[in-house]
N, C-alpha and C positions, 0 to 999 in steps of 0.2 A: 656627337656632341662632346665635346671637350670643358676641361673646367679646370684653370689652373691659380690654384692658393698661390698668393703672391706675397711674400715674404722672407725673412733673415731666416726661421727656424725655431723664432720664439717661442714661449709659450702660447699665447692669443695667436699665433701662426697654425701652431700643431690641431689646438683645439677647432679651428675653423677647418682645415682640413680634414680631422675626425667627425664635423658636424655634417660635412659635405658627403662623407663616407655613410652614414648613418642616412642621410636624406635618399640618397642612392640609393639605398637597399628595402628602408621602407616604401619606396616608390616601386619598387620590384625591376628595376628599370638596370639591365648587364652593359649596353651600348655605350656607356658613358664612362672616359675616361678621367680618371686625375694627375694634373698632374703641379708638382709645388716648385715653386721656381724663387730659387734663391739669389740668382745675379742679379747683383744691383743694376746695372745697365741697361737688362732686359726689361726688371723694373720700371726702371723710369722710361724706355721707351712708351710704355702701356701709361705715360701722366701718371701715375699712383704718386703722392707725397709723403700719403702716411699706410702704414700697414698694419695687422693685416688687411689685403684685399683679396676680392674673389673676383676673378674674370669668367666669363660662358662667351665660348665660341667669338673669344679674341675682344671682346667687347667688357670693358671692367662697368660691374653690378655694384658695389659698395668695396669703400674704401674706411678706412681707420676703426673697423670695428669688428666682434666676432658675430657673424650673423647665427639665428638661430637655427636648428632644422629646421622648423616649421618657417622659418624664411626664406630658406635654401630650396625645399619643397618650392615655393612660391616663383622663385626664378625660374625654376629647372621648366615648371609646369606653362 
């Protein structure tokens, strides 16, 4: 599984990526990659308008917002 934070490097970027981090680890779960993609290009290939967003396995889960762990838990699961 893959999971790539999709955004500039903001703040609300970082923080969703460290939530993702933290969902990961309380889930016990090593197979899962991050990874954070800052080209705009790439971005918008994936339809995202606003950020951050969080894509699983190429597929974007929520857009303009920082999810929580216990939302991130919820995807992953």
């Amino acid at each position: 599984m893959t999971i790539k934070i999709l955004g500039s490097g903001c703040p609300n970027c970082l923080k969703l990526e460290a939530n993702a981090k933290e969902a990961i680890e309380n889930l016990g779960l090593e197979d899962i990659k991050i990874e954070h993609v800052t080209d705009i290009s790439e971005i918008i290939n994936f339809g995202v308008m606003s950020v951050p967003a969080i894509a699983i396995d190429e597929t974007v889960k929520s857009a303009g917002r920082v999810l929580t762990v216990d939302e991130i838990k919820d995807l992953i699961n």
